[in-house]
C-alpha positions as CSV (number, residue, x, y, z in Angstrom):
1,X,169.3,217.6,153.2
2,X,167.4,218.2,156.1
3,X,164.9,221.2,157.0
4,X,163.5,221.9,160.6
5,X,161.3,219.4,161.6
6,X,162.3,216.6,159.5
7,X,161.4,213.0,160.4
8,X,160.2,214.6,163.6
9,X,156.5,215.5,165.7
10,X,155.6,218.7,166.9
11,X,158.1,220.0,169.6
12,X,160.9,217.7,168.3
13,X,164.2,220.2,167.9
14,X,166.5,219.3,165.1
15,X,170.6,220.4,166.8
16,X,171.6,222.1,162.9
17,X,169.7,223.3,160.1
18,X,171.3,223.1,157.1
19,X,172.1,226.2,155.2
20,X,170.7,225.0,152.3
21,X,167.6,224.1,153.1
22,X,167.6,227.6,155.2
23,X,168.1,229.2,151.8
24,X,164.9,227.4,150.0
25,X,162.5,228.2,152.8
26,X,159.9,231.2,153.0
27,X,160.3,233.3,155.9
28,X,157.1,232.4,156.9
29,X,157.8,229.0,157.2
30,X,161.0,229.7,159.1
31,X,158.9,231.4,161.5
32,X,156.1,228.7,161.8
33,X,159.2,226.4,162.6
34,X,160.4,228.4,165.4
35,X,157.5,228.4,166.6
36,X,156.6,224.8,166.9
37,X,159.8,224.4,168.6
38,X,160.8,221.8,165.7
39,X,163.9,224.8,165.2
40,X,165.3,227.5,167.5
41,X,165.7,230.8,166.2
42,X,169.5,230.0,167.3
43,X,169.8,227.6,164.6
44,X,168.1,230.1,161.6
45,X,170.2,232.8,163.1
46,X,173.5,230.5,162.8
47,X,172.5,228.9,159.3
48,X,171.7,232.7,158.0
49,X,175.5,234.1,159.5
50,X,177.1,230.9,157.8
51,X,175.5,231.4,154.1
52,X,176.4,235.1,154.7
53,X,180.2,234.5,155.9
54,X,180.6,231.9,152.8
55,X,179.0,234.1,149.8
56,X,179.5,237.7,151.3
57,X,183.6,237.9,149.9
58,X,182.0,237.2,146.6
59,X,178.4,239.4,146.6
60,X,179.7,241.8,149.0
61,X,175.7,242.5,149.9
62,X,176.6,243.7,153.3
63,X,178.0,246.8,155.2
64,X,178.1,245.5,158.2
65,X,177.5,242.0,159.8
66,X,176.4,242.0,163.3
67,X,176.6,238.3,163.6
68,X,176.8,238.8,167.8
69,X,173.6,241.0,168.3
70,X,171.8,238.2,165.7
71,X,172.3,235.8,168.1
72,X,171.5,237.4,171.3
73,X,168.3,238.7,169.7
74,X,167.7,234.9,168.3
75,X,168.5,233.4,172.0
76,X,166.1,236.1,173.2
77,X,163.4,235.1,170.8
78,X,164.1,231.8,171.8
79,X,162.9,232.8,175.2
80,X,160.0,234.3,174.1
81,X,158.5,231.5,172.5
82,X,159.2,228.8,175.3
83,X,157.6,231.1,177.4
84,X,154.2,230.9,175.1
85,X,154.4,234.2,173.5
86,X,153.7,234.5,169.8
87,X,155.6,236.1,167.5
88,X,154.4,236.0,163.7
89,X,158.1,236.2,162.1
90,X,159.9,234.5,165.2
91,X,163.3,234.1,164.5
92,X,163.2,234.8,160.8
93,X,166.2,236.8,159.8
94,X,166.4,240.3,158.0
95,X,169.0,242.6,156.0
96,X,167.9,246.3,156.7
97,X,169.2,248.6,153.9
98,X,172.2,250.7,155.1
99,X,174.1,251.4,158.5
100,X,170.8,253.2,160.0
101,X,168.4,251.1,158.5
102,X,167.1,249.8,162.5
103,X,166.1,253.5,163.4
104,X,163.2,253.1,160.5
105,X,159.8,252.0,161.5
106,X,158.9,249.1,159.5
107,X,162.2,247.1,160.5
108,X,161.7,248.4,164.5
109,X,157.8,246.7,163.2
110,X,159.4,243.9,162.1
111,X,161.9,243.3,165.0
112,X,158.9,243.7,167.2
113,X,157.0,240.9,165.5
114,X,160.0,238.6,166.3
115,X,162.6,238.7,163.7
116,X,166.7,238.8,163.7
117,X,169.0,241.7,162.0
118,X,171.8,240.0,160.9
119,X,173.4,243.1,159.2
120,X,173.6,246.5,157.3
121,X,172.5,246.0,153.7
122,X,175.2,247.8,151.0
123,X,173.9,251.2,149.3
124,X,175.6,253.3,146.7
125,X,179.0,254.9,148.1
126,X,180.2,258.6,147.9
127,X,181.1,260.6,145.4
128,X,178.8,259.1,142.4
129,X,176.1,260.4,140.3
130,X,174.3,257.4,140.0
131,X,172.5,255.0,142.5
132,X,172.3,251.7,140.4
133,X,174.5,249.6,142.4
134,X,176.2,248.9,146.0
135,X,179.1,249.2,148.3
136,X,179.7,246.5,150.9
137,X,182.5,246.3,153.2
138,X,184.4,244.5,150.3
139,X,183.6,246.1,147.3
140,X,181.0,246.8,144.9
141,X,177.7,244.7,145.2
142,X,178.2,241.7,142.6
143,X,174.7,240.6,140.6
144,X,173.8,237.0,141.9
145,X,172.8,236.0,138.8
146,X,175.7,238.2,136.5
147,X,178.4,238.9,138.8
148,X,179.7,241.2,136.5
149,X,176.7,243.1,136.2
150,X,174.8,245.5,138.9
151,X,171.9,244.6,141.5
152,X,170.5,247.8,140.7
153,X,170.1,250.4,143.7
154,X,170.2,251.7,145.6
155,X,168.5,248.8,147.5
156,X,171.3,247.0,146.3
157,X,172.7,245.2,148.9
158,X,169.0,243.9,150.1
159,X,167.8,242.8,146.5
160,X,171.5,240.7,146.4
161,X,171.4,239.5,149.8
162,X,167.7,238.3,149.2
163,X,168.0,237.2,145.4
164,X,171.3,234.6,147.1
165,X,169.6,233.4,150.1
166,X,171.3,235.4,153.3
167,X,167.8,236.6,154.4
168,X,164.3,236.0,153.5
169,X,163.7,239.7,153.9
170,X,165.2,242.9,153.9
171,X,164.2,246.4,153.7
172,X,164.2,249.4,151.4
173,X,163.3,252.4,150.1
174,X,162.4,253.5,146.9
175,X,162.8,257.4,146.3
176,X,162.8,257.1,142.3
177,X,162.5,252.8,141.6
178,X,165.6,252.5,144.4
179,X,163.3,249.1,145.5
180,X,161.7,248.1,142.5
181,X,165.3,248.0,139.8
182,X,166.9,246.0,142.4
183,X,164.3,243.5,142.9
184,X,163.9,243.1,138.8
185,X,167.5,242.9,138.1
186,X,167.8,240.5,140.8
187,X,164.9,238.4,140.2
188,X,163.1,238.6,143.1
189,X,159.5,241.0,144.8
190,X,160.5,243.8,145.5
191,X,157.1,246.1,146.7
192,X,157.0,250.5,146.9
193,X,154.5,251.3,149.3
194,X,152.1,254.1,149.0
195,X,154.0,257.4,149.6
196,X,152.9,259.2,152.7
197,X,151.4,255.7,154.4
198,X,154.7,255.1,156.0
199,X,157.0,258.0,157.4
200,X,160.3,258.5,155.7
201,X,162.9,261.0,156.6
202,X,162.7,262.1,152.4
203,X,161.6,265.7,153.1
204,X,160.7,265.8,149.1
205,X,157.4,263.4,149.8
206,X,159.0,261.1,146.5
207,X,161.1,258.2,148.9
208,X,158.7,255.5,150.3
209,X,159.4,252.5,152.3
210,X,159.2,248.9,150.8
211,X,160.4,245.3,151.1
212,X,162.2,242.8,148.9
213,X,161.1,238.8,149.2
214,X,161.5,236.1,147.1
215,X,157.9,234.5,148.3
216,X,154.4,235.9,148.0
217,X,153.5,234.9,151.3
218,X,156.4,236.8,152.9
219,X,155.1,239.7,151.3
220,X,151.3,239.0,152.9
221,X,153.3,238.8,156.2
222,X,155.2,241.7,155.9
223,X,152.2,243.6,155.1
224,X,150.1,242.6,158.2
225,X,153.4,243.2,160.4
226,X,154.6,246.7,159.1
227,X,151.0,248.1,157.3
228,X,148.6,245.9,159.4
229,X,146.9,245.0,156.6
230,X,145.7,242.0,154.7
231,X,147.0,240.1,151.2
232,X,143.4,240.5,148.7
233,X,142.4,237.9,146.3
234,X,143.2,237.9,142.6
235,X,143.2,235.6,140.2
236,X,140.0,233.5,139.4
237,X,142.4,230.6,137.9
238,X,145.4,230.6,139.8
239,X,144.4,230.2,143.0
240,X,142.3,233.1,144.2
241,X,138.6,233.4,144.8
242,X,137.8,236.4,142.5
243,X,137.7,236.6,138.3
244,X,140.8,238.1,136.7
245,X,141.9,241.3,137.6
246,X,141.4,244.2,134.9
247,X,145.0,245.7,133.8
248,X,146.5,247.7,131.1
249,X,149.7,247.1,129.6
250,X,152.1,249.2,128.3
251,X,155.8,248.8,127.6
252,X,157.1,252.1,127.8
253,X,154.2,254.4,129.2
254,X,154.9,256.6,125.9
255,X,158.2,257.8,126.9
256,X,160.8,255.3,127.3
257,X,163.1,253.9,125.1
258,X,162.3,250.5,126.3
259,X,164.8,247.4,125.2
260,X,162.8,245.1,122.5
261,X,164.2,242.2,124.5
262,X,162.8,243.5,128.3
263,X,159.6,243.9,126.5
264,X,159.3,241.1,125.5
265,X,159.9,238.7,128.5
266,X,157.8,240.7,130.6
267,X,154.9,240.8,128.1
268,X,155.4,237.3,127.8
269,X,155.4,236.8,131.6
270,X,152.1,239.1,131.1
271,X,150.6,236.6,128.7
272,X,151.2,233.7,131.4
273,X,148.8,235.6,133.9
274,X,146.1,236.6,131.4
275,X,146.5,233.3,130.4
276,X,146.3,231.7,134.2
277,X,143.3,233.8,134.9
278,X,145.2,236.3,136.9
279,X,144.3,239.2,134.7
280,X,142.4,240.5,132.1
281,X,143.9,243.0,129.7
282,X,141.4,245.7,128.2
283,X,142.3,248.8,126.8
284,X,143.1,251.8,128.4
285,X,140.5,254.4,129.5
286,X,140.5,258.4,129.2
287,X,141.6,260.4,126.0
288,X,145.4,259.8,127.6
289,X,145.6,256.0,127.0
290,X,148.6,254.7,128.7
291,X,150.8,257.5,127.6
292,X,152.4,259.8,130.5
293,X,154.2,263.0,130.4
294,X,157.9,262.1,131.0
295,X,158.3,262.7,134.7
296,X,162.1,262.9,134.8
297,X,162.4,266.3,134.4
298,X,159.8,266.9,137.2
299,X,161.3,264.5,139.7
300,X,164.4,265.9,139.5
301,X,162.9,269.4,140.0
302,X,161.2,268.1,142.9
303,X,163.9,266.1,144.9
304,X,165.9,269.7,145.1
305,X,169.1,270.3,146.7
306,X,170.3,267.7,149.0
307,X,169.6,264.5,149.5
308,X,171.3,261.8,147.4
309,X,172.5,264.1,144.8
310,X,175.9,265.4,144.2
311,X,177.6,269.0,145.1
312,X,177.6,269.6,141.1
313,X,173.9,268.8,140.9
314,X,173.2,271.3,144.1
315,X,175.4,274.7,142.2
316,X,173.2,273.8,138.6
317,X,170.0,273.9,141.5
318,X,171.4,276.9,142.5
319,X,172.3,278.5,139.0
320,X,168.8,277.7,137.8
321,X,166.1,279.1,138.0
322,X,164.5,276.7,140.5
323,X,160.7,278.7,141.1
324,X,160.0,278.0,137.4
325,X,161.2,274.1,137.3
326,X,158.9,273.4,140.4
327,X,156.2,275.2,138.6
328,X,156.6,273.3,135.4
329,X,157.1,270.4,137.6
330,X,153.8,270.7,139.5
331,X,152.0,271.2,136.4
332,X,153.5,267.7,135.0
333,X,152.3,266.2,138.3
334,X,148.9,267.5,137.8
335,X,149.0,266.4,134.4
336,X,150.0,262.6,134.8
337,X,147.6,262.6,138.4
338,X,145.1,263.1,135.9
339,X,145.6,260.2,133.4
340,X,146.7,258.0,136.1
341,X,143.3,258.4,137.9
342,X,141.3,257.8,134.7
343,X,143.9,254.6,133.6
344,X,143.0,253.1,137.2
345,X,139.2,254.0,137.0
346,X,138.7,251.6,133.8
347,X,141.0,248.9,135.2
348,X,142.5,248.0,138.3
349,X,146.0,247.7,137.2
350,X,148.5,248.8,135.0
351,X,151.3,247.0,133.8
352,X,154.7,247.8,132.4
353,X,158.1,246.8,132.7
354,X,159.9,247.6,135.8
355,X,163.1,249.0,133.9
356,X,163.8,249.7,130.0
357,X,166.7,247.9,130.0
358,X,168.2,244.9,131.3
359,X,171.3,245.2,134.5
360,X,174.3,247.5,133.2
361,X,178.2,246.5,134.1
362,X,179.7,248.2,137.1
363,X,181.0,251.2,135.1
364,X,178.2,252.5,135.1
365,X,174.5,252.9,132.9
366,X,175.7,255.6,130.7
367,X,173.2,257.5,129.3
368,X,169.9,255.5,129.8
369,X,167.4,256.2,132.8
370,X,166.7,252.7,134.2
371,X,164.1,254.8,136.5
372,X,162.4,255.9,133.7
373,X,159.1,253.3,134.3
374,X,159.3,253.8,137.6
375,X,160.0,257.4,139.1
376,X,156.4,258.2,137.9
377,X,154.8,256.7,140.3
378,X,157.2,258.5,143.3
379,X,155.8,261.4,141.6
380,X,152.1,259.9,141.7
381,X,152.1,257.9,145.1
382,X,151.5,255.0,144.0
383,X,152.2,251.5,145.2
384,X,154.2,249.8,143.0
385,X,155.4,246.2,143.1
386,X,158.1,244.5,140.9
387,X,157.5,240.8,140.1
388,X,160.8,238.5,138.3
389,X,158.6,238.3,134.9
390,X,162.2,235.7,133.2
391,X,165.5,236.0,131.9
392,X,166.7,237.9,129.0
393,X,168.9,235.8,126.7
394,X,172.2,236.4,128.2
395,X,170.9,235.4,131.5
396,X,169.5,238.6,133.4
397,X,166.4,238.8,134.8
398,X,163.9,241.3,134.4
399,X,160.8,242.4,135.9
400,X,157.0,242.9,135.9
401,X,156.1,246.2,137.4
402,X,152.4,246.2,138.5
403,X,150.5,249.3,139.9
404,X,147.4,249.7,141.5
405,X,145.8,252.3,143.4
406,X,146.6,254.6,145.9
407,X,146.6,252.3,149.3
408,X,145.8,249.2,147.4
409,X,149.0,247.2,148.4
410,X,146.3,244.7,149.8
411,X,145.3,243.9,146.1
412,X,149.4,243.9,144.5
413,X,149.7,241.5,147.2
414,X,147.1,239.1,146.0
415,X,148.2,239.1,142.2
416,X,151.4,238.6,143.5
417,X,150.8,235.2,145.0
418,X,148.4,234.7,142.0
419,X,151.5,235.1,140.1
420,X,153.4,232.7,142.1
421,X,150.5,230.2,141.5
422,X,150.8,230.7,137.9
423,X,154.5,229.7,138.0
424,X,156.1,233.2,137.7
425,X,158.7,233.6,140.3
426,X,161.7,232.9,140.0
427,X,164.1,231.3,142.6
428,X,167.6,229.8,141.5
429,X,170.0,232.5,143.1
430,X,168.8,231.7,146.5
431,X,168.1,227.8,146.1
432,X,171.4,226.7,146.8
């Protein structure tokens, strides 16, 4: 198997990369590649379109594939960087969630810092009341790791197409977890930014942009090229320059009906950072603990007619009495504001699992919330990133859902590759 560069100097330009190997490298180190000259962007562009046209009938990740814009924008970025210019994700390619994903800013960001849309990412289809899973040209969005069970949405397509090895990268947004479920169910990062720092075109304030990755340093990347910011340090024994990060942990945030079996691979995953140096756990501050007001009925208040949800949803809206469920809804805000801000004064994270249960089948999740952990913090503002914590017994993975501060995506960034350090990412899907 051979990867760009191999056997060769600098400028030396291997004629094919190997999908493979494509599939098992970082976006960042696709892009370094590209531009060394020891790769062209052609030949990422060309191994990315082949892995897509072989496992796409299968995963059905993708709405669209616009396999000849990909490789006029690669030969273009080709151009570029024989001319000298320097592009920090040249040629790296990127799944941007649904058919107008290009029109929103951090994937016209991330084209302008050099990389390659290779296609429309699936989302959720008409005419269903839940958001858990995709619909590609082909069909619904298949699991990579349980075919037969859902990627989780409405991301879907991204999380799938990512988890498998298509694209390093692809885009989201997450209105009530729609970026963080997928990411855990598929096993890969999957990050909500804080709301408000990037514009959406969610008029209810709870949708934020985000990313899914499989490698910490693609997230670092992604920040500096979309939020111009840099990846913090965390993690006095795994790699970082500071002492363990203070978190609290909670597996159900005093609400949730969480699955004894999700709890206990991610507190297991927990006990691997703790134990690495990544964190330290201490007890919750403020008369509140860890426990929040249940912020389903207020999101739901909130989001109002429109949106995502369903002509049935809009007449109850309509029928009820809609003043007094955004009052009660506010007040819940308030509330859980409140305990967040003295949780997050006493220690710098807080830790729970992403979802409460592990992926459902494609009929659907029945009656369980697999937003309930994370639609607080749409409500809150949060940043909020999901990190693959293992695999339940029957083989589906679930998630570590760490939140910091409002604007602290710097920080999640750095326990994220402290995590990685410590061995807690997991890979298979997309490694051939």
């Amino acid at each position: 198997m051979r990867r760009p560069g191999a056997g060769g100097g600098r400028g030396r330009m291997e004629p094919v990369m190997d999908e493979e190997a494509y599939a098992g490298l970082s976006a960042v180190a696709l892009a370094a590649a590209v531009t060394r000259r020891e790769t062209a962007a052609a030949e990422v562009a060309a191994a990315a379109l082949g892995r897509i046209a072989r496992l796409e009938p299968s995963l059905r990740a993708f709405r669209e594939v616009w396999a000849d814009e990909a490789r006029a924008r690669a030969a273009e970025v080709d151009r570029r960087v024989a001319a000298g210019e320097r592009l920090p994700l040249a040629g790296v390619p990127i799944g941007v969630k649904g058919t107008a994903g290009l029109r929103a800013g951090p994937a016209r960001r991330l084209l302008a810092a050099g990389c390659v849309a290779v296609g429309a990412t699936s989302v959720p289809g008409p005419g269903t009341r839940w958001q858990t899973w995709g619909l590609g040209a082909g069909g619904r969005t298949a699991n990579p790791w349980r075919p037969d069970r859902s990627p989780g949405g409405s991301s879907a397509g991204s999380a799938a197409a990512v988890a498998a090895g298509m694209v390093p990268v692809a885009t989201g947004t997450d209105g009530a977890g729609s970026v963080r479920i997928p990411a855990a169910w598929c096993g890969v990062l999957g990050l909500k930014t804080t709301n408000g720092r990037l514009p959406t075109a969610d008029r209810s304030g709870l949708a934020a942009p985000g990313v899914l990755v499989r490698h910490a340093a693609d997230l670092a990347a992604w920040l500096e090229c979309v939020l111009g910011v840099r990846a913090g340090n965390a993690g006095g024994g795994a790699g970082g320059t500071g002492g363990p990060v203070t978190a609290v942990w909670s597996p159900d945030l005093g609400y949730a009906e969480s699955e004894a079996e999700v709890v206990r691979v991610v507190r297991e995953a927990v006990d691997r950072l703790a134990a690495a140096g990544v964190v330290r756990l201490v007890p919750p501050a403020g008369e509140a603990g860890a426990v929040l007001l249940d912020p389903g009925p207020a999101w739901l208040a909130l989001r109002g007619p429109g949106g995502e949800r369903t002509r049935a949803d809009m007449r109850a809206d309509m029928r009820a009495d809609t003043r007094a469920d955004r009052a009660r809804a506010e007040r819940t805000r308030a509330e859980n504001d409140g305990r967040l801000d003295a949780l997050l004064a006493g220690a710098r994270l807080l830790l729970t699992p992403a979802t409460p249960n592990r992926p459902h089948g494609h009929d659907g999740p029945g009656e369980r919330y697999s937003t309930a952990l994370t639609w607080a913090f749409n409500l809150s503002g949060h940043p909020a990133v999901s990190v693959p914590a293992g695999l339940t017994g029957d083989g589906c993975p679930a998630g570590l859902q760490i939140v910091a501060a409002r604007g602290a995506e710097p920080l999640l960034a750095g326990v994220v590759r402290a995590a990685e350090d410590a061995g807690l990412v997991v890979r298979e899907p997309g490694e051939g």
